[in-house]
C-alpha positions as CSV (number, residue, x, y, z in Angstrom):
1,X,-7.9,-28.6,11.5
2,X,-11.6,-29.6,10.1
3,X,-13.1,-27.2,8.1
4,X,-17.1,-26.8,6.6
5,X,-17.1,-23.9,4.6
6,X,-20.8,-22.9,5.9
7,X,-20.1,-23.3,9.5
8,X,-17.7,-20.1,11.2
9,X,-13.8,-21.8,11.0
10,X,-12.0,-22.7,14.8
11,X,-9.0,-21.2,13.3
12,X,-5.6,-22.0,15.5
13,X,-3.7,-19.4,17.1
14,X,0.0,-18.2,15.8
15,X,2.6,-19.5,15.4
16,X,1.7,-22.4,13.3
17,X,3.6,-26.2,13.6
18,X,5.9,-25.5,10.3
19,X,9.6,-26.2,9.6
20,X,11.2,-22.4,9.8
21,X,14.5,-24.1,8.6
22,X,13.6,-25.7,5.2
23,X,15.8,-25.5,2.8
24,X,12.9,-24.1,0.3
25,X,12.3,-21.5,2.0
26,X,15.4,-20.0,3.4
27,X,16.7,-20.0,-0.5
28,X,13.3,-17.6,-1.2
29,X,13.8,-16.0,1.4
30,X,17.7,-15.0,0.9
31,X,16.4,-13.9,-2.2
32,X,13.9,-11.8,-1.1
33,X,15.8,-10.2,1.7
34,X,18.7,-9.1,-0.7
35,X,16.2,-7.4,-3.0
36,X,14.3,-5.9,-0.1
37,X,17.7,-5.0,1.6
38,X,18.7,-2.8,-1.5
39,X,15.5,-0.8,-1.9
40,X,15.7,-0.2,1.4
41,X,19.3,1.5,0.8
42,X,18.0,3.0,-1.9
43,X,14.9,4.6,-0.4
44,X,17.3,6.6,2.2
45,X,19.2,7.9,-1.8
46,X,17.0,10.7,-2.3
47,X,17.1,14.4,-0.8
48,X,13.9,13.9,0.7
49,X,12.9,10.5,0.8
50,X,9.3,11.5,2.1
51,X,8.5,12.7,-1.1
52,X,8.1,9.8,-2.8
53,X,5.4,8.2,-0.1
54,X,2.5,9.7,-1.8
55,X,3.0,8.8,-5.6
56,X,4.4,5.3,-3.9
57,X,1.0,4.6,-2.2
58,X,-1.2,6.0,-4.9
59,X,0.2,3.4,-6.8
60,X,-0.5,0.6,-4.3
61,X,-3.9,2.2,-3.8
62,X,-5.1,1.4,-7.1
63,X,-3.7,-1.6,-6.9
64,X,-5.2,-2.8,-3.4
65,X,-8.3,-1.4,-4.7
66,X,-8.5,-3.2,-7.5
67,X,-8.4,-6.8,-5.7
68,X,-11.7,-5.3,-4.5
69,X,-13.0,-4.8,-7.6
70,X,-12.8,-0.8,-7.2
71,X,-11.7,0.1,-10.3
72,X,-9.4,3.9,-11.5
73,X,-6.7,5.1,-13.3
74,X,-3.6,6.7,-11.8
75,X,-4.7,9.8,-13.6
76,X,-8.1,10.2,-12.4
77,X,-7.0,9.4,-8.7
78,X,-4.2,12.2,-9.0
79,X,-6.4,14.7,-10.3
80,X,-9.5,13.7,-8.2
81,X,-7.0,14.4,-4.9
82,X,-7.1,18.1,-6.1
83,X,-11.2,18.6,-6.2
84,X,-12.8,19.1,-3.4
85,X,-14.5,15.7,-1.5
86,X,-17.5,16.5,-2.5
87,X,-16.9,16.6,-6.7
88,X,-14.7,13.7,-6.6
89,X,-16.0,10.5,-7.7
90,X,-16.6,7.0,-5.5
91,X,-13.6,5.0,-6.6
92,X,-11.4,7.9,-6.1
93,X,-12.7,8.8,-2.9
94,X,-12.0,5.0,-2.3
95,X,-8.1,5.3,-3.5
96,X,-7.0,8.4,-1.4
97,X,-9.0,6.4,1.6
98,X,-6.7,4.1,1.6
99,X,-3.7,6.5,1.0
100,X,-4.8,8.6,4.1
101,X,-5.5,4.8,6.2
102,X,-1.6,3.5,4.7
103,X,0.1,7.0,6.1
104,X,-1.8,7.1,8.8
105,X,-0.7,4.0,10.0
106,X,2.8,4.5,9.2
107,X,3.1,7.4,11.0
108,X,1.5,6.1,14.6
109,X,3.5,3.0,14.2
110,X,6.2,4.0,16.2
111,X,3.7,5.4,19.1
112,X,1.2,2.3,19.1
113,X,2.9,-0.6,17.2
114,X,1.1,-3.3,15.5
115,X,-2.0,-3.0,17.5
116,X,-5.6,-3.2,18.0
117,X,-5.1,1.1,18.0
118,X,-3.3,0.4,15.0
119,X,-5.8,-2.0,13.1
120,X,-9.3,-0.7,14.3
121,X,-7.4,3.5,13.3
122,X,-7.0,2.0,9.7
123,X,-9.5,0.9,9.2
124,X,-11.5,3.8,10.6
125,X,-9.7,6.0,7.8
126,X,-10.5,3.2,5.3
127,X,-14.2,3.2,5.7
128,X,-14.9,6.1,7.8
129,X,-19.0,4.7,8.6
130,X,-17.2,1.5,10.2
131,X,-15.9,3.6,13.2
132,X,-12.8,1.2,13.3
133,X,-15.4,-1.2,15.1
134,X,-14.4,-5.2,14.8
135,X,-17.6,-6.5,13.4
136,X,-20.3,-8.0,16.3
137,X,-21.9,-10.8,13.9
138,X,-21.1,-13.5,11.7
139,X,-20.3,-12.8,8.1
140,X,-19.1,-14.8,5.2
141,X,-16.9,-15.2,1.8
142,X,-19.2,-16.0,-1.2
143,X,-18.6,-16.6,-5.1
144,X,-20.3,-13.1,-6.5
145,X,-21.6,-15.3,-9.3
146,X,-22.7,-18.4,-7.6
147,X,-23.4,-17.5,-4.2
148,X,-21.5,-20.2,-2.8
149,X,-20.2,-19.8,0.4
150,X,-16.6,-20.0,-0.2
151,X,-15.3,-19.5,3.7
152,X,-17.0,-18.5,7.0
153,X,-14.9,-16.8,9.5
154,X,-14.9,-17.0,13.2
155,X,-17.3,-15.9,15.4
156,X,-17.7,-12.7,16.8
157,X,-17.3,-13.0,19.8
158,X,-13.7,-14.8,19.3
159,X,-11.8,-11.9,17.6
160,X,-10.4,-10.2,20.4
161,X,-8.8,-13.4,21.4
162,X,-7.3,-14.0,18.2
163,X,-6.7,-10.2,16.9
164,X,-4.7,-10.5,20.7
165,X,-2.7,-13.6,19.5
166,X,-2.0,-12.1,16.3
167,X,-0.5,-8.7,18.2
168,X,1.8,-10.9,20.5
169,X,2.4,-13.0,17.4
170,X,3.6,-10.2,15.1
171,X,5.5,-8.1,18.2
172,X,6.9,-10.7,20.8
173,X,7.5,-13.9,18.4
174,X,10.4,-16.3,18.2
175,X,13.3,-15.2,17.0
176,X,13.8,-18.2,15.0
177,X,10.8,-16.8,12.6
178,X,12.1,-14.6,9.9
179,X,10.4,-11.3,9.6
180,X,9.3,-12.2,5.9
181,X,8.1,-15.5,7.3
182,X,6.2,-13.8,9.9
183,X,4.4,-11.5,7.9
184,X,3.4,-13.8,5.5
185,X,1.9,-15.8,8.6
186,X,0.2,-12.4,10.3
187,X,-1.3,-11.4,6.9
188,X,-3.2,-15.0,6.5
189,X,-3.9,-15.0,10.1
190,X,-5.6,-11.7,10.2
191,X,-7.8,-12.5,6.4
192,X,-8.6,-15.4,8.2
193,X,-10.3,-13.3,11.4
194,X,-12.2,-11.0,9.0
195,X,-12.4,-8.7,11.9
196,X,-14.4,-6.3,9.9
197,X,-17.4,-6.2,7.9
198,X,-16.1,-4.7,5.0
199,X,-12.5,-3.8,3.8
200,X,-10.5,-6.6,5.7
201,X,-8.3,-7.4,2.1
202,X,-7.1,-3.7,2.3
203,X,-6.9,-3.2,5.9
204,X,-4.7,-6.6,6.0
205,X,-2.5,-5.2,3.2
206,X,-1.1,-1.9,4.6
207,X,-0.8,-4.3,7.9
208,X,1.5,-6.5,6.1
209,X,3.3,-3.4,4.5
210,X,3.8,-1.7,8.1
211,X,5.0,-5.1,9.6
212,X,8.0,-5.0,7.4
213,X,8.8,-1.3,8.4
214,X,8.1,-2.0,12.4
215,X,11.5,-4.7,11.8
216,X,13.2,-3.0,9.6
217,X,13.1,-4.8,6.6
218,X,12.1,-1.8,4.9
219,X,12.6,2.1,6.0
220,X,8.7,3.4,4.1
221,X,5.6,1.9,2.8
222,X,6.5,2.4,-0.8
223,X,6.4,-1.6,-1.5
224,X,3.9,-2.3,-4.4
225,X,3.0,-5.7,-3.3
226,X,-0.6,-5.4,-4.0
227,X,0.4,-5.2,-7.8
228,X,1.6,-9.0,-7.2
229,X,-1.6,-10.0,-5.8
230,X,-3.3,-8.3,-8.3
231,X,-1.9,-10.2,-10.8
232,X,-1.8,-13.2,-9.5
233,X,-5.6,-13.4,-7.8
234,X,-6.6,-16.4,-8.3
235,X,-3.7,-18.5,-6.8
236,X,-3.4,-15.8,-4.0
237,X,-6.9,-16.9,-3.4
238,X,-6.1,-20.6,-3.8
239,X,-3.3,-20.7,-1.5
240,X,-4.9,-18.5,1.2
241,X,-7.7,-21.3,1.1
242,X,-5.5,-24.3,0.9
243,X,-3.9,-22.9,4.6
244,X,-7.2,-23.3,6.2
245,X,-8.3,-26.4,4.6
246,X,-4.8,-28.5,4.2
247,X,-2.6,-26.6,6.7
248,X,-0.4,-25.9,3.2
249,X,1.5,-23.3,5.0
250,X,4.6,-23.7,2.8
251,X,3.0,-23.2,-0.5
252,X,1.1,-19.9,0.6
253,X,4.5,-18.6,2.3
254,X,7.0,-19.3,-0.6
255,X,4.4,-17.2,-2.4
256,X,4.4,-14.7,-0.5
257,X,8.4,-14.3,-0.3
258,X,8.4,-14.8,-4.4
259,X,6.3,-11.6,-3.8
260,X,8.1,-9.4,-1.9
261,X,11.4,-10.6,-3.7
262,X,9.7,-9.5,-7.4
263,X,8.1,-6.5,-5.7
264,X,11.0,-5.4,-4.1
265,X,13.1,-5.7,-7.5
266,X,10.1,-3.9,-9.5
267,X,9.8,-0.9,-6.9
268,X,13.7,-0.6,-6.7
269,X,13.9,-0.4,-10.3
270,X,10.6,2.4,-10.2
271,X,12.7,4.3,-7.7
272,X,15.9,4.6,-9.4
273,X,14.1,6.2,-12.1
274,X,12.2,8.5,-10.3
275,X,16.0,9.3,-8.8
276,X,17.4,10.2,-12.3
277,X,14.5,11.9,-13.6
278,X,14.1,13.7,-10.3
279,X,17.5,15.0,-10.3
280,X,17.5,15.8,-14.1
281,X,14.3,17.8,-13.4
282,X,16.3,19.5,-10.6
283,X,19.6,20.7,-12.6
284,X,18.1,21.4,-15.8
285,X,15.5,23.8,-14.1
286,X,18.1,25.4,-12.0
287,X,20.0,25.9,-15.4
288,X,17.1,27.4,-17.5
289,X,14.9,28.9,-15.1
290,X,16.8,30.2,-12.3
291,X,14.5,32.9,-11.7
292,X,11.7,30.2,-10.9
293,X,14.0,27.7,-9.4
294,X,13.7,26.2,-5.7
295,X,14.0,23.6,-4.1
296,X,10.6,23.2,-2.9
297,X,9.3,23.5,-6.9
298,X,11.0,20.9,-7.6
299,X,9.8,18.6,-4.7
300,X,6.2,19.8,-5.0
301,X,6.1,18.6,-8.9
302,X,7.4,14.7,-7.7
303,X,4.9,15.0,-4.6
304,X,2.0,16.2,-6.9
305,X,2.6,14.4,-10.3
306,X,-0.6,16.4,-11.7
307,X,-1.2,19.7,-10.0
308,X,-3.0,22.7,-10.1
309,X,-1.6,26.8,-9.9
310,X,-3.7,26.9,-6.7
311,X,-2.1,23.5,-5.2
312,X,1.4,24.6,-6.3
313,X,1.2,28.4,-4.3
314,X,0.0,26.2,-1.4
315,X,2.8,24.1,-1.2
316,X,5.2,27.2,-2.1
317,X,3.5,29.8,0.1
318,X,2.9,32.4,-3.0
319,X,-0.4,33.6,-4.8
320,X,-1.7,31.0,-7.4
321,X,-0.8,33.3,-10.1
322,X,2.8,33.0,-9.7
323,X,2.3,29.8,-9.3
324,X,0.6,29.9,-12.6
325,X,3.3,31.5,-14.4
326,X,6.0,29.2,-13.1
327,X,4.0,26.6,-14.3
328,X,3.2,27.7,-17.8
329,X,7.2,28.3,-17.8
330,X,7.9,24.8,-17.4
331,X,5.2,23.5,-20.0
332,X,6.5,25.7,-22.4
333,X,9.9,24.0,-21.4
334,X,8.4,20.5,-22.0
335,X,8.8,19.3,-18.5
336,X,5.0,19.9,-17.9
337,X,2.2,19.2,-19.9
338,X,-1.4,21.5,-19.9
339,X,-4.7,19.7,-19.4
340,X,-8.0,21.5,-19.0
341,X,-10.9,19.4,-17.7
342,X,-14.4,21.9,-16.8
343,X,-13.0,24.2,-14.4
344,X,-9.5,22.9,-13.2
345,X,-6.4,23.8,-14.9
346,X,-3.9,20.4,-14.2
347,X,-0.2,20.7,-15.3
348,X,1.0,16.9,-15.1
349,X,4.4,16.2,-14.7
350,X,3.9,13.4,-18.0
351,X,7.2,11.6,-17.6
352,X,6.8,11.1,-14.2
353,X,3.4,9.4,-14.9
354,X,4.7,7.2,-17.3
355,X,7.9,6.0,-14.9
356,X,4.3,5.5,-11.9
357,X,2.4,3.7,-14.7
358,X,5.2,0.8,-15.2
């Protein structure tokens, strides 16, 4: 495939002309599916495993934020969830966008599948003044500091031919092509589209997330991969560019299935202590405070790592001041601590935190 970096790239449609079968990458790839096989047992390990979706995705929101230069602390997102929209601050707002876009999509993914519906909705909760709208003129990748132009992407008027590829691609493919495989493929095919104007890296991220739950690799969207990307940018970057200008599929894909494979092993390992200290939480408080003590407390302080006396009698149906007292109960206890910032009282459940913060 010729490329010119300044003229929009004829990018070929899925699947691409690659050995499936190389001995390279099945050995990543057994890899990869034995670490992603055992988080996904794990994940089904706890009481209620949907508790753990939104501390999971914060954590790959700051992450996936970060690639894009939108820079916050797990701390600041968590409290800035409890203000209202209006006091919280831009990369914050930015964060819990892309929390909101991640479980929206993986709860419609059952009704509409990887889809146009699918794609244009995430990207509608990702950047709400888009509409979801695939872009209707050229743009292009630039160096920030140069002004190079680094890659320009197909042209407008092409992208519902290729987004359409892409959805037969992801849902109807051979079944010689590993799920990994495939999303690896899907994710470079769709940052190679740019679709949208703006947010394409995120967008394509929670894509690449929910592909894995539509076959089953995993059960919810609690894989940090972005933290892998993150941290290895710049040959992400290189590899991505080395498929459109060598057709170096290989090297970008047994990246990709290093990545889930680490991911997979780091999130497994986050879990399982969020499991212990979950259920330590949960006997010792039954134990100590059994006045205080339901179910629902303890879920509510895993769901909301930092919360407030008027978030917790939300999610507990009571009046924020016994809320207030159950939660000065269990700072005095340790298991909480007290932080006061202007008008906002935030209990934070610290050794939670510090498990999210690994």
């Amino acid at each position: 495939m010729s490329f010119n970096a300044i003229y929009p790239f004829d990018l070929p449609l899925l699947p691409p002309k690659i050995d499936f079968r190389s001995k390279e990458l099945l050995e990543f790839l057994i890899k990869a599916r034995i670490e992603l096989g055992e988080l996904k047992g794990y994940s089904f390990s706890l009481p209620n495993p949907m508790l753990l979706i939104s501390p999971a995705i914060i954590k790959e929101s700051i992450a996936s934020s970060n690639i894009e230069n939108i820079n916050t602390t797990i701390i600041d997102v968590l409290q800035n969830q409890l203000y209202p929209e209006i006091e919280q601050r831009e990369p914050d707002k930015e964060v819990l966008r892309y929390r909101d876009a991640a479980i929206w999509g993986f709860e419609n993914l059952k009704s509409v599948s990887l889809s146009t519906r699918l794609i244009t909705g995430i990207q509608k909760k990702l950047i709400p003044s888009s509409h979801g709208e695939y872009r209707k003129q050229q743009n292009k990748i630039e160096n920030s500091s140069t002004k190079e132009v680094l890659y320009t992407p197909p042209i407008s008027s092409n992208i519902p031919k290729l987004i359409s590829n892409l959805e037969k691609f992801v849902n109807y493919r051979s079944e010689d092509i590993d799920p990994l495989i495939a999303s690896a493929i899907a994710h470079y095919q769709f940052e190679a589209i740019h679709p949208f104007n703006d947010g394409n890296g995120r967008t394509g991220r929670i894509l690449m997330v929910l592909q894995l739950i539509q076959d089953e690799i995993i059960s919810l969207p609690i894989l940090y991969i972005s933290s892998y990307i993150n941290k290895n940018r710049t040959e992400y970057y290189k590899l991505l560019r080395q498929v459109t200008t060598k057709e170096d599929w290989n090297s970008f894909i047994l990246f990709m299935l290093n990545g889930f494979y680490l991911q997979a092993k780091e999130t497994k390992e986050i879990l399982f202590s969020i499991m212990k200290l979950f259920h330590s939480y949960k006997d010792e408080i039954k134990n100590k405070h059994k006045k205080i003590y339901t179910a629902d407390l303890i879920e509510a302080l895993f769901s909301f790592p930092i919360i407030t006396p008027v978030k917790l009698g939300k999610e507990l149906g009571v009046h924020y001041t016994t809320a207030s007292r159950h939660l000065i109960a269990l700072e005095k206890s340790g298991y909480l601590k007290e932080n006061v910032v202007g008008k906002y009282h935030f209990y934070t459940n610290h050794k939670l935190l510090n498990i999210m913060k690994k």
